[in-house]
N, C-alpha and C positions, 0 to 999 in steps of 0.2 A: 261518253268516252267508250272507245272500244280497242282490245290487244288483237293485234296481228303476229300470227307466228309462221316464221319462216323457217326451211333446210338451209344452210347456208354451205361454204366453207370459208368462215373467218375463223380460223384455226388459230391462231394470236393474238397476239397485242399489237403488233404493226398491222398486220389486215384489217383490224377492229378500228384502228385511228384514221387509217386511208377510207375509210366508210362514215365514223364518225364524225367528224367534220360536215360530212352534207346532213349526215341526219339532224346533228346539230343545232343547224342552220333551218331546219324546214318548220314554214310555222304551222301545219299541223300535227308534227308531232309532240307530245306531251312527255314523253320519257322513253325508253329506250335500254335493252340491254343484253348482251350475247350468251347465252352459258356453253362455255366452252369443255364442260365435265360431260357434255350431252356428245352423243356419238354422231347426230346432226349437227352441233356445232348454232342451236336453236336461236336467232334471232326474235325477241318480243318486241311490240313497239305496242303503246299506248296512245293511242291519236283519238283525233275530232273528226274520225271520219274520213279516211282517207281511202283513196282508191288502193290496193293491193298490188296493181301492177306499177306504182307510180315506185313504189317502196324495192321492189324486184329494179325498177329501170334505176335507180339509184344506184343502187347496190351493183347492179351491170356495169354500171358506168366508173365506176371507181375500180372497176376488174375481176370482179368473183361473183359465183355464181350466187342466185337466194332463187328460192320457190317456195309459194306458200302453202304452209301446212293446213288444208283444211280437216 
């Protein structure tokens, strides 16, 4: 297992559920979760390996932005 962290702006609770839903649903993510007290708005994901830009095109597609923090 490895965490990926993202810049995000899911600045609530509605943008976090319009996103969560596909993370969800993907079977290599393992868990999942935003901190919104971060001034990036920091998305982690805990996965089996998954590509970085799959996570970004996700998150694209649902409507806001994510870039990942290396």
């Amino acid at each position: 297992m490895e965490i990926l962290v993202f810049k995000t702006n899911l600045s609530n609770s509605k943008r976090i559920g319009d996103v969560g839903a596909h993370l969800n649903i993907h079977p290599g993510i393992h868990q999942w979760n935003v901190d919104l007290h971060d001034c990036d708005n920091v998305l982690r994901i805990v996965n089996l390996n998954i590509d970085p830009a799959e996570v970004e095109e996700i998150v694209k597609n649902a409507g806001y932005y994510c870039k990942e923090i290396l």
